[in-house]
PyMOL Python script that loads the backbone (N, CA, C, O; Angstrom):
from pymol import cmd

cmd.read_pdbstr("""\
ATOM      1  N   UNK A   1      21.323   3.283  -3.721  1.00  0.00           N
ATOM      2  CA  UNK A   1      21.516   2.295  -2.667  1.00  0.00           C
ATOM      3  C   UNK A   1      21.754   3.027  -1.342  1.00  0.00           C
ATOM      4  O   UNK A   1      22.628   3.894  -1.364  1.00  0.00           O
ATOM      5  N   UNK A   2      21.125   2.814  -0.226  1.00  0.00           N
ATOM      6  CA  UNK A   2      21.429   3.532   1.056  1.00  0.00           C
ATOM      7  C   UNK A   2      22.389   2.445   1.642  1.00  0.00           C
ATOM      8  O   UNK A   2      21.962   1.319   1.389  1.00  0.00           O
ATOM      9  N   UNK A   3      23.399   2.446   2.252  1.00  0.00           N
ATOM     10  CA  UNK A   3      23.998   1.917   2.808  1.00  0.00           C
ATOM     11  C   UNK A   3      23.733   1.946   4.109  1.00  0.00           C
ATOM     12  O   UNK A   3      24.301   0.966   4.593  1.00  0.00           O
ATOM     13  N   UNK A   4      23.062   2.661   5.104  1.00  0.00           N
ATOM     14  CA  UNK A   4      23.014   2.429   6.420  1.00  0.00           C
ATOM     15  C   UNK A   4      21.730   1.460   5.909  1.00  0.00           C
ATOM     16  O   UNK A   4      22.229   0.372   6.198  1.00  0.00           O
ATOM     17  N   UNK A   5      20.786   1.224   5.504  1.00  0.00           N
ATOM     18  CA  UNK A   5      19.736   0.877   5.521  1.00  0.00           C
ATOM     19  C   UNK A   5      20.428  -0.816   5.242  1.00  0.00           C
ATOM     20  O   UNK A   5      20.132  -1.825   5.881  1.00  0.00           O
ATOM     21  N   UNK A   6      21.322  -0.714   4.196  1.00  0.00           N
ATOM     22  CA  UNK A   6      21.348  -2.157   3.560  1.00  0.00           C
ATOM     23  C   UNK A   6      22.919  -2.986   4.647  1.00  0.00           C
ATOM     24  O   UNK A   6      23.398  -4.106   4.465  1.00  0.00           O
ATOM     25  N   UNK A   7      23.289  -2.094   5.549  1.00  0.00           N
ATOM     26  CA  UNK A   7      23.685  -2.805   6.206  1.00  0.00           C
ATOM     27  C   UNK A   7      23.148  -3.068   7.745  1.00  0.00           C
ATOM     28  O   UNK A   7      23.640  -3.713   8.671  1.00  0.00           O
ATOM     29  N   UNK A   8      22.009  -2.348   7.638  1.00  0.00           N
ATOM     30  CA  UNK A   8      21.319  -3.339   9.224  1.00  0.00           C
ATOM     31  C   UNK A   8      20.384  -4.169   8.377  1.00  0.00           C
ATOM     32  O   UNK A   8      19.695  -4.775   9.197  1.00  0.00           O
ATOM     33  N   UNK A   9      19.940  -4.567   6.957  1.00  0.00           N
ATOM     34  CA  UNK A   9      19.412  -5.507   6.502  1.00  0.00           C
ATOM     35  C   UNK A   9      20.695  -7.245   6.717  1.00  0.00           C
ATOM     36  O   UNK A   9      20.586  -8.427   7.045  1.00  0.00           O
ATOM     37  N   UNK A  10      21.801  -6.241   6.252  1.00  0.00           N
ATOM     38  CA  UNK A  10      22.778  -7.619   6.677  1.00  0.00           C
ATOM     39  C   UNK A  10      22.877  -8.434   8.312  1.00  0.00           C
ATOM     40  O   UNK A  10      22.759  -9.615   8.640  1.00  0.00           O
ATOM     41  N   UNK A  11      23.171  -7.066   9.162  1.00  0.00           N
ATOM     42  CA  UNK A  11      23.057  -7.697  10.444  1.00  0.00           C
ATOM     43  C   UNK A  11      22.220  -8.532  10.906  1.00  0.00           C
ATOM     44  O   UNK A  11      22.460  -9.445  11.697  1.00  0.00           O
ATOM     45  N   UNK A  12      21.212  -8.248  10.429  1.00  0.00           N
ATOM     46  CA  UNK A  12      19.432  -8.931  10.516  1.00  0.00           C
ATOM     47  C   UNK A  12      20.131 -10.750   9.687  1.00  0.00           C
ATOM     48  O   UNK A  12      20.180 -11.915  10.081  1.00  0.00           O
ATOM     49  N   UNK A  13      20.379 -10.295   8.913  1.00  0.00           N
ATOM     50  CA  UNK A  13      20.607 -11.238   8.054  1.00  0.00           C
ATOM     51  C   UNK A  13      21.422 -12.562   8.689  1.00  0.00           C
ATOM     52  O   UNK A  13      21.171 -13.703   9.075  1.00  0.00           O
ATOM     53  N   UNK A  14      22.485 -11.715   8.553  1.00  0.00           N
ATOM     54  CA  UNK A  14      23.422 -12.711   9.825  1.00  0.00           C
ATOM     55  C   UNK A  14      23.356 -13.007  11.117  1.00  0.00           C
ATOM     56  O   UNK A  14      24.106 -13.891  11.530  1.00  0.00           O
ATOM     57  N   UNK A  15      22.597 -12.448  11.887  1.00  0.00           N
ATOM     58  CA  UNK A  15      21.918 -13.230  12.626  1.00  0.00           C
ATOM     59  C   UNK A  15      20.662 -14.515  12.385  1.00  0.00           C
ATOM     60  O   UNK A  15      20.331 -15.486  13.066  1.00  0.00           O
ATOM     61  N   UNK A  16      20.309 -14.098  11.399  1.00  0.00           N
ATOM     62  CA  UNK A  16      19.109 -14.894  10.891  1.00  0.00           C
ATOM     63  C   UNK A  16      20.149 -16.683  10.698  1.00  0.00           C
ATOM     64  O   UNK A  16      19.672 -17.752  11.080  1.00  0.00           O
ATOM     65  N   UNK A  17      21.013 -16.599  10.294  1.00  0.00           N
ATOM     66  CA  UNK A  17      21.871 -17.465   9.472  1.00  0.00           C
ATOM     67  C   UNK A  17      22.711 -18.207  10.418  1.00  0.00           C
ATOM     68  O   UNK A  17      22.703 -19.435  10.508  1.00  0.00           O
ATOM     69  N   UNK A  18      23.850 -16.969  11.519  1.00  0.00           N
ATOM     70  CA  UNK A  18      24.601 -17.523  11.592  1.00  0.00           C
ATOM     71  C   UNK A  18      24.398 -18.259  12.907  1.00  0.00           C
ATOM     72  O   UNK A  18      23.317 -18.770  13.196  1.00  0.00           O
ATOM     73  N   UNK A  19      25.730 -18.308  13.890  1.00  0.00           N
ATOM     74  CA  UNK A  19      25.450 -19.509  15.066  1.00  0.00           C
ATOM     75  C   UNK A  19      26.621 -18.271  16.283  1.00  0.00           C
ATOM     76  O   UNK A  19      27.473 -17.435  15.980  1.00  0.00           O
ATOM     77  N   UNK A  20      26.058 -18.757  17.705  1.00  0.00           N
ATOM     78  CA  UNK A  20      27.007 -17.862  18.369  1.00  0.00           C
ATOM     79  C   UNK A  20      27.708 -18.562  18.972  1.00  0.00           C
ATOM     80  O   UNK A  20      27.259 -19.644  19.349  1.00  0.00           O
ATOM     81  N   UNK A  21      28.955 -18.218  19.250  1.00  0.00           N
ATOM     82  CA  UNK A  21      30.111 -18.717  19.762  1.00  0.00           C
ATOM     83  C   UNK A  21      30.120 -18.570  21.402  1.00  0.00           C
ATOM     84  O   UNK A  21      29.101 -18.347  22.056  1.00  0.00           O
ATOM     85  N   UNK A  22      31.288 -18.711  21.896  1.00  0.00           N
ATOM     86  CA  UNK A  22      31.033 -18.800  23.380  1.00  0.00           C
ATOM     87  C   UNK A  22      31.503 -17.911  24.261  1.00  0.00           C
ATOM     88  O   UNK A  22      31.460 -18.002  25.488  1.00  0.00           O
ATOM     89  N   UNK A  23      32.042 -16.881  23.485  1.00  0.00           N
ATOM     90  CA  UNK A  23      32.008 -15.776  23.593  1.00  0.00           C
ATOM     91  C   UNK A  23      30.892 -14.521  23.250  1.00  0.00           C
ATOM     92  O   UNK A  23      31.018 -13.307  23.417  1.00  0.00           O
ATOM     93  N   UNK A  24      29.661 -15.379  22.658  1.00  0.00           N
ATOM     94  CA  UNK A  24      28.334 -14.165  22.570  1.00  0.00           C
ATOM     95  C   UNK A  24      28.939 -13.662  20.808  1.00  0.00           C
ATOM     96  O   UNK A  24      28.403 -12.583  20.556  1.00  0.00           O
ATOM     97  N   UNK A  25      29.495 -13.943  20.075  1.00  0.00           N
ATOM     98  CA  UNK A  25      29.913 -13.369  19.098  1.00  0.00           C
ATOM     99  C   UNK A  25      29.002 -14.284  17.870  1.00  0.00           C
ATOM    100  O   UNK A  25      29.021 -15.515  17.907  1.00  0.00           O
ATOM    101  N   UNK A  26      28.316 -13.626  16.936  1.00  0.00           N
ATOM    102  CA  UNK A  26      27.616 -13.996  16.164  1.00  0.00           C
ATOM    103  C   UNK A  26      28.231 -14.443  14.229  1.00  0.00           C
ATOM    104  O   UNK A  26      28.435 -13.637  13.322  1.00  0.00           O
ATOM    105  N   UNK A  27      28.311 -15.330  14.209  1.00  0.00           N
ATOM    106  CA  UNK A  27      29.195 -15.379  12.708  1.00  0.00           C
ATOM    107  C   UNK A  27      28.435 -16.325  12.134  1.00  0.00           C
ATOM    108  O   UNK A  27      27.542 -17.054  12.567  1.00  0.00           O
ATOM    109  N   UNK A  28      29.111 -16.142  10.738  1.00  0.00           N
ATOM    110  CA  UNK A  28      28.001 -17.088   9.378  1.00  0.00           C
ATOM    111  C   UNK A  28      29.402 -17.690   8.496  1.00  0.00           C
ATOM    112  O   UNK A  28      30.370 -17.094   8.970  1.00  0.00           O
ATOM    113  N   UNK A  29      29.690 -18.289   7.807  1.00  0.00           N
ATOM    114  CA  UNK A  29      30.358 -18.335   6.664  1.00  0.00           C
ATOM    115  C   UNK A  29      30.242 -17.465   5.661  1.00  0.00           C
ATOM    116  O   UNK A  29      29.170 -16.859   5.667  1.00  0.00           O
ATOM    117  N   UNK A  30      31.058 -17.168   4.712  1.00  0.00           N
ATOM    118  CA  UNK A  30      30.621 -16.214   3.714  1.00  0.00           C
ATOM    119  C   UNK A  30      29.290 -16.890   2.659  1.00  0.00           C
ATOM    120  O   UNK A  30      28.193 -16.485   2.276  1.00  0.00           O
ATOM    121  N   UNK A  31      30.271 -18.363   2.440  1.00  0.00           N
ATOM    122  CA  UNK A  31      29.614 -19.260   1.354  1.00  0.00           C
ATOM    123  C   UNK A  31      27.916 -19.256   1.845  1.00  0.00           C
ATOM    124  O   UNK A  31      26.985 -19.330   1.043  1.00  0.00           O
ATOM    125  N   UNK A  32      27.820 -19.189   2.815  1.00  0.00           N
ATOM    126  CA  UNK A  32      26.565 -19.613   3.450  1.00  0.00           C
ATOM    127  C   UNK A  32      25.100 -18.584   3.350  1.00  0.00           C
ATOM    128  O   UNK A  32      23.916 -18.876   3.189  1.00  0.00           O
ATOM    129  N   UNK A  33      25.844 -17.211   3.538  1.00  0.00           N
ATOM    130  CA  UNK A  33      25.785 -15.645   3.165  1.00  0.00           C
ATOM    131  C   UNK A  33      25.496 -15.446   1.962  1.00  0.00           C
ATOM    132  O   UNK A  33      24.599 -14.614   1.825  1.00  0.00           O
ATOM    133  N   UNK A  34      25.944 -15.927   0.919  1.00  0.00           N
ATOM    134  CA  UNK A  34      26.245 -15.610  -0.386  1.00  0.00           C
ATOM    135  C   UNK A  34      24.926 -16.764  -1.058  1.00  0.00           C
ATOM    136  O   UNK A  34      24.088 -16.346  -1.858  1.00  0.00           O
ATOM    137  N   UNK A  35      24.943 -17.977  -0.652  1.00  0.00           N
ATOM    138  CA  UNK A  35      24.271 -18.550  -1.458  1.00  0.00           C
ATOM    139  C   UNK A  35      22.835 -18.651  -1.515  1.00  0.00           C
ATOM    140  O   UNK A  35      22.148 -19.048  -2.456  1.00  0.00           O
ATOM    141  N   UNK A  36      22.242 -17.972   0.353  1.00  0.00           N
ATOM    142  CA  UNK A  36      20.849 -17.960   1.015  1.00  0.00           C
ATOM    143  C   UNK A  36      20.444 -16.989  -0.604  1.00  0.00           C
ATOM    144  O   UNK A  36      20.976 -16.085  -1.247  1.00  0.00           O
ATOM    145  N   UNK A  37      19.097 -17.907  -0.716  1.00  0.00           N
ATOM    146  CA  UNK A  37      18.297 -16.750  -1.295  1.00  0.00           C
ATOM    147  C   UNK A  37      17.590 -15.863  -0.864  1.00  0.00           C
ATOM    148  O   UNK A  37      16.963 -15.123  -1.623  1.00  0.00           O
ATOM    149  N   UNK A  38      17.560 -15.789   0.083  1.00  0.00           N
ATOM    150  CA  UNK A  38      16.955 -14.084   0.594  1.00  0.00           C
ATOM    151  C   UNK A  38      17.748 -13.354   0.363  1.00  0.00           C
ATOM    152  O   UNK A  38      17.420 -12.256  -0.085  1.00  0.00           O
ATOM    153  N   UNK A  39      18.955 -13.639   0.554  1.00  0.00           N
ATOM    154  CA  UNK A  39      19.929 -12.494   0.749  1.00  0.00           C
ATOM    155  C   UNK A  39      20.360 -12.607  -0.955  1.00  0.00           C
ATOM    156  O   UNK A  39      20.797 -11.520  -1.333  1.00  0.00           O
ATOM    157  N   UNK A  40      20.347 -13.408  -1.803  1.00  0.00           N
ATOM    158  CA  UNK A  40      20.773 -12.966  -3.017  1.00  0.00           C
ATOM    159  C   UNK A  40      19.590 -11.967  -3.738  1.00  0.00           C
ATOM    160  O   UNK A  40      19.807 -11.448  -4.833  1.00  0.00           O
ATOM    161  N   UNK A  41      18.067 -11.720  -2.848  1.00  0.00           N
ATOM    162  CA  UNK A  41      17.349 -11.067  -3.118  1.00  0.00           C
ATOM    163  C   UNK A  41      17.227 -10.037  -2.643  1.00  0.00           C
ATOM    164  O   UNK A  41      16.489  -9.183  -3.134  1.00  0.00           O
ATOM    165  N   UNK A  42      17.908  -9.861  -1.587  1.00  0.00           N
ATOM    166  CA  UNK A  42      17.977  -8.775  -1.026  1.00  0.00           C
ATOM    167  C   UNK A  42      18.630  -7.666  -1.750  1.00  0.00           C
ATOM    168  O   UNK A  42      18.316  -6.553  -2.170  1.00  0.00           O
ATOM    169  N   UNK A  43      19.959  -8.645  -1.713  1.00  0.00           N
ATOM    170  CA  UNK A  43      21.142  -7.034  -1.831  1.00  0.00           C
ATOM    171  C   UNK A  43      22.166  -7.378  -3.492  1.00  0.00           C
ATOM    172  O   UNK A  43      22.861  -8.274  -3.972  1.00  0.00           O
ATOM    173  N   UNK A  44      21.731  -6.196  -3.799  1.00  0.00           N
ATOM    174  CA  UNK A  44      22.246  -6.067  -5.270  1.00  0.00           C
ATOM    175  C   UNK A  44      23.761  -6.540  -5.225  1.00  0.00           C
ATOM    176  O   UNK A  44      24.227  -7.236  -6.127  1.00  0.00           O
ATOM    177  N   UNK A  45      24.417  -6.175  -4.258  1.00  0.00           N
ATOM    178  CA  UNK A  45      26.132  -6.066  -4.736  1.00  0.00           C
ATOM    179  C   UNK A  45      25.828  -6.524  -2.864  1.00  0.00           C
ATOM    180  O   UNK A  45      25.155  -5.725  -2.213  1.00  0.00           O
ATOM    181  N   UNK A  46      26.416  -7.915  -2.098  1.00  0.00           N
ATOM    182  CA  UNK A  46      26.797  -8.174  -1.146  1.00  0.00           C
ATOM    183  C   UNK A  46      28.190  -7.893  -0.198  1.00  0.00           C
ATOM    184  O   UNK A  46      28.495  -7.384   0.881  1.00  0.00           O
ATOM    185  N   UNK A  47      28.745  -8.502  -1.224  1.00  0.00           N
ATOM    186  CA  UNK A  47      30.384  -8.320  -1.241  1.00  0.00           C
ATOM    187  C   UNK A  47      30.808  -6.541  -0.919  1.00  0.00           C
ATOM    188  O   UNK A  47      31.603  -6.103  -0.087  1.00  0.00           O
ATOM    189  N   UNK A  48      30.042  -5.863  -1.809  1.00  0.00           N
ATOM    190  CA  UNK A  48      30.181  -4.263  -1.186  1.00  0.00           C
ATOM    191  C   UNK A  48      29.295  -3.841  -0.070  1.00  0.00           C
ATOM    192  O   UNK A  48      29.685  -2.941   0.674  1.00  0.00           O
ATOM    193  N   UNK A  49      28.428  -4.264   0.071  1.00  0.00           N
ATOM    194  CA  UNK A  49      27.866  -4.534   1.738  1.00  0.00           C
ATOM    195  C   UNK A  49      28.594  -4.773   2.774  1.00  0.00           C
ATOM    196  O   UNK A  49      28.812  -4.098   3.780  1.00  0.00           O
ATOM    197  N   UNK A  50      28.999  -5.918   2.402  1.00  0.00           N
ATOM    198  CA  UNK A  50      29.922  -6.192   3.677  1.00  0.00           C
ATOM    199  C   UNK A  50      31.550  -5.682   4.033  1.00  0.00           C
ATOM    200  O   UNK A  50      32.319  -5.983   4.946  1.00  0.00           O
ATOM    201  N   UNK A  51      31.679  -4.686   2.749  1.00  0.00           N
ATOM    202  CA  UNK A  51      33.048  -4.126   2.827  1.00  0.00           C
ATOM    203  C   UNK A  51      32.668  -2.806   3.577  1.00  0.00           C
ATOM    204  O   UNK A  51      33.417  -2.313   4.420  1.00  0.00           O
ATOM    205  N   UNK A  52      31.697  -2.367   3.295  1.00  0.00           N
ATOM    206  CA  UNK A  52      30.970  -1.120   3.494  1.00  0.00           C
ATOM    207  C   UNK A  52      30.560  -0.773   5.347  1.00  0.00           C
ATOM    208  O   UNK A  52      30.403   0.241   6.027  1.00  0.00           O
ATOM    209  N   UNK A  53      30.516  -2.418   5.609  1.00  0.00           N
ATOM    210  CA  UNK A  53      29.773  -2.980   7.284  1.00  0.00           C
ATOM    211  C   UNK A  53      31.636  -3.288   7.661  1.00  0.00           C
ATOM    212  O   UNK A  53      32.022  -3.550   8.800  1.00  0.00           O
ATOM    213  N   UNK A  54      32.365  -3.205   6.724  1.00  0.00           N
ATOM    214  CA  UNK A  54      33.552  -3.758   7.816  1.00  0.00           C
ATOM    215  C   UNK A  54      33.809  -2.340   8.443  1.00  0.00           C
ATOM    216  O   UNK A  54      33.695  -2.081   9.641  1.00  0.00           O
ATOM    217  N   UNK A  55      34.199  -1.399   7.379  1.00  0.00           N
ATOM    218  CA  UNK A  55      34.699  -0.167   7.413  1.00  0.00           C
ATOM    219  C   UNK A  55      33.733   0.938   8.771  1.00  0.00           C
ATOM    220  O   UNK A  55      34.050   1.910   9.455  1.00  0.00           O
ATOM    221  N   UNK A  56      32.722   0.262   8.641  1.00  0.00           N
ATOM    222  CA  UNK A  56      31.940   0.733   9.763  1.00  0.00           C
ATOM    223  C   UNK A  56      32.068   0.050  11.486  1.00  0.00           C
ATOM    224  O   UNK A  56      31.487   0.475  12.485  1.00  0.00           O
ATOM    225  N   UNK A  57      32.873  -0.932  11.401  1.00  0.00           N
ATOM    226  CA  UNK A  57      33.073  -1.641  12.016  1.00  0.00           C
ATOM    227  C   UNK A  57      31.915  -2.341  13.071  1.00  0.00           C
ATOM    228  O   UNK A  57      31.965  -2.737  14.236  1.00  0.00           O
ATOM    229  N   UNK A  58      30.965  -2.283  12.141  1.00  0.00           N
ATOM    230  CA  UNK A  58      30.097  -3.591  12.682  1.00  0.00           C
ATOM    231  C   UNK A  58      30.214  -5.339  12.465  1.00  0.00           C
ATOM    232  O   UNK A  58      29.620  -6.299  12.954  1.00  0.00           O
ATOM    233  N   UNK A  59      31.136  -5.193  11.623  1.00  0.00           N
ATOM    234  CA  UNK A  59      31.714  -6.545  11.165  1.00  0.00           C
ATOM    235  C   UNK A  59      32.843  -6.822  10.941  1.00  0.00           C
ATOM    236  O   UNK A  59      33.601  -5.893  10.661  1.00  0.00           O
ATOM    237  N   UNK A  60      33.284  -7.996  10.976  1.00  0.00           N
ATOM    238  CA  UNK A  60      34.917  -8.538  10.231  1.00  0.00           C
ATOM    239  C   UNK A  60      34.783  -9.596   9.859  1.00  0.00           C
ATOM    240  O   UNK A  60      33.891 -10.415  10.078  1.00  0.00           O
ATOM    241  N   UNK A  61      36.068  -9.661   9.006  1.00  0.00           N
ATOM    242  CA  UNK A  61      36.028 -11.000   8.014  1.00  0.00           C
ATOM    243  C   UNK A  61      37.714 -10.677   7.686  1.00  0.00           C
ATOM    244  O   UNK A  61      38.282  -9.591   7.574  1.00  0.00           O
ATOM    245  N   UNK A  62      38.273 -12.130   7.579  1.00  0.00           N
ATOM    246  CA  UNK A  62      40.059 -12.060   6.736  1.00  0.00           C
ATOM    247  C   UNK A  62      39.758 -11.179   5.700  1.00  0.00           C
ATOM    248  O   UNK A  62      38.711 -11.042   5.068  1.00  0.00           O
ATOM    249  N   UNK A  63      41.113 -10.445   5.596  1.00  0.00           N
ATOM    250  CA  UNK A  63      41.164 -10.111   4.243  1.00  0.00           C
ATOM    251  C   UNK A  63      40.128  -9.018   3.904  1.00  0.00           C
ATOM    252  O   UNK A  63      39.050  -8.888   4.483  1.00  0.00           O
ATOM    253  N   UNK A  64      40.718  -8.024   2.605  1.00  0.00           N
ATOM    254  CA  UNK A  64      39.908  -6.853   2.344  1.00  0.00           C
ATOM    255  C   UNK A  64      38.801  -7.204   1.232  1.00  0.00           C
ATOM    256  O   UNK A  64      38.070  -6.332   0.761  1.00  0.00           O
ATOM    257  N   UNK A  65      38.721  -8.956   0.739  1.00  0.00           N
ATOM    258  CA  UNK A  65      37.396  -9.033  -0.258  1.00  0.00           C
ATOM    259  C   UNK A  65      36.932 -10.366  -0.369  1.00  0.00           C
ATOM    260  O   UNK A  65      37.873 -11.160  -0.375  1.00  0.00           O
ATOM    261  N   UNK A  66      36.044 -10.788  -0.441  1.00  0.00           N
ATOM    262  CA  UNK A  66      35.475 -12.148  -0.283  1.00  0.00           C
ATOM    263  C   UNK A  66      34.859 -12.336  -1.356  1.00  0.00           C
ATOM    264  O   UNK A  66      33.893 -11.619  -1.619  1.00  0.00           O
ATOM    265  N   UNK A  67      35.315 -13.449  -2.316  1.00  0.00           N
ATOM    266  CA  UNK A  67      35.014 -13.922  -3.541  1.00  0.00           C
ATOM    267  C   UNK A  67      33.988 -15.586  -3.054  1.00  0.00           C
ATOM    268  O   UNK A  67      34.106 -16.418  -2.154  1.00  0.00           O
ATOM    269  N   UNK A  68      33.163 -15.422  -4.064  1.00  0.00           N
ATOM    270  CA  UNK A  68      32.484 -16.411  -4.337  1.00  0.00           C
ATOM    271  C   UNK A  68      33.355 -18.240  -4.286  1.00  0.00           C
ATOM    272  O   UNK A  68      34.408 -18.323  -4.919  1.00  0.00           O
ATOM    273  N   UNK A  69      33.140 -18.789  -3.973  1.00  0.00           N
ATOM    274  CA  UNK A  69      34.100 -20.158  -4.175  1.00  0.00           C
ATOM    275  C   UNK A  69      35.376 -20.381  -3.378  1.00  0.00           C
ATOM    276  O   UNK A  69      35.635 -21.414  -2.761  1.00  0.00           O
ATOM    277  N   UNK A  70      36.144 -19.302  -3.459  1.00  0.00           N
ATOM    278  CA  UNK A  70      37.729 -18.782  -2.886  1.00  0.00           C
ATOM    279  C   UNK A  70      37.260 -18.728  -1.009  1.00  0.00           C
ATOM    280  O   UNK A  70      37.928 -19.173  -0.076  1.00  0.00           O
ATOM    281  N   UNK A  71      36.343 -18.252  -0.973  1.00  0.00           N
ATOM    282  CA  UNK A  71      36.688 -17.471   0.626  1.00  0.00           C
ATOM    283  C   UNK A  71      35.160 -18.053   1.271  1.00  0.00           C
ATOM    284  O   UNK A  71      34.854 -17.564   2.359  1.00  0.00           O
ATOM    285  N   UNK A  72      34.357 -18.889   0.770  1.00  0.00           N
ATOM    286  CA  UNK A  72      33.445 -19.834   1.195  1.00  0.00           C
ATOM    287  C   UNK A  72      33.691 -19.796   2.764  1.00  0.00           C
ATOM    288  O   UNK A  72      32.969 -19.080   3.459  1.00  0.00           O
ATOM    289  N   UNK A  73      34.385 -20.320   3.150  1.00  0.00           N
ATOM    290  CA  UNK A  73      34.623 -20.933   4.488  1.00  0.00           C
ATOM    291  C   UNK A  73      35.425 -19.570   5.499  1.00  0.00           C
ATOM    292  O   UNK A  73      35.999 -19.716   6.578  1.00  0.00           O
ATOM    293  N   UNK A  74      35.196 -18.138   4.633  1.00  0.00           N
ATOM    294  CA  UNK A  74      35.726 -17.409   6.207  1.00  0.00           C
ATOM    295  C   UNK A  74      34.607 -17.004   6.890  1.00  0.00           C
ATOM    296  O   UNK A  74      33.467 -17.080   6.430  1.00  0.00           O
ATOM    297  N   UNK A  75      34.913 -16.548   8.046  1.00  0.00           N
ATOM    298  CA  UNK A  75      33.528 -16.223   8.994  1.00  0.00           C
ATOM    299  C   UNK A  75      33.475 -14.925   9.206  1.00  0.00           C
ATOM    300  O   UNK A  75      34.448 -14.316   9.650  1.00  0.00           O
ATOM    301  N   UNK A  76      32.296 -14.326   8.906  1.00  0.00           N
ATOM    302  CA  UNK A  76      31.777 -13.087   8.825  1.00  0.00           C
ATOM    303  C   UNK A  76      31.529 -13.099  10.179  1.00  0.00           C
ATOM    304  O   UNK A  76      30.855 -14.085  10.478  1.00  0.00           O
ATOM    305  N   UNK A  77      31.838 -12.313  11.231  1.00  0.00           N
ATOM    306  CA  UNK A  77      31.980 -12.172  12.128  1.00  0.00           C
ATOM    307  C   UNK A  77      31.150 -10.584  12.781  1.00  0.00           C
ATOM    308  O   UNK A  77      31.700  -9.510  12.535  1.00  0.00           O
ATOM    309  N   UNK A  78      29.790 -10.619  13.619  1.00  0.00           N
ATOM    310  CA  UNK A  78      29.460  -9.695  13.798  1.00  0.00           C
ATOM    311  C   UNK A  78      29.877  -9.173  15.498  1.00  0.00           C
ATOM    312  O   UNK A  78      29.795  -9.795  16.557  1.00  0.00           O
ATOM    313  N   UNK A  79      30.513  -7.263  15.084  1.00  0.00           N
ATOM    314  CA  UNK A  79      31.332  -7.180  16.312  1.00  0.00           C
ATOM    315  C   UNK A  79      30.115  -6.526  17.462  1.00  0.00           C
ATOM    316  O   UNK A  79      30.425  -6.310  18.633  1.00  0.00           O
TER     317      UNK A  79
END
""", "prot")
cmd.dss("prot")
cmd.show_as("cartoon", "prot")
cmd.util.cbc("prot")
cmd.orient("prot")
């Protein structure tokens, strides 16, 4: 798995998805993220994508893990 590669596939992604705020800031829901099928075709393991994109700090989201069902409604937030 390359990780630089599979996290400008996410950025792409979340922009594709999400909506911008009024501050120019680009975000998606997780649930929303998680359930697109492109993206469940895309990326083998998401959830480590996007832990992988926080730590790089191209992204944020609450909290250090985003579960399926549980965390639906936080916003992936691209910085």
């Amino acid at each position: 798995m390359n990780v630089e590669h599979e996290t400008t596939l996410l950025v792409e992604e979340i922009r594709r998805l999400g909506t911008e705020d009024a501050a120019g800031k680009i975000s998606v829901k997780f649930g929303v993220l998680f359930n697109d099928d492109k993206c469940a075709n895309l990326f083998e393991a998401l959830v480590g994508t996007l832990r992988a994109a926080k730590r790089k700090k191209i992204l944020t989201f609450e909290g250090e893990l985003l579960l399926q069902g549980v965390h639906d409604n936080v916003d992936v937030i691209l910085l």
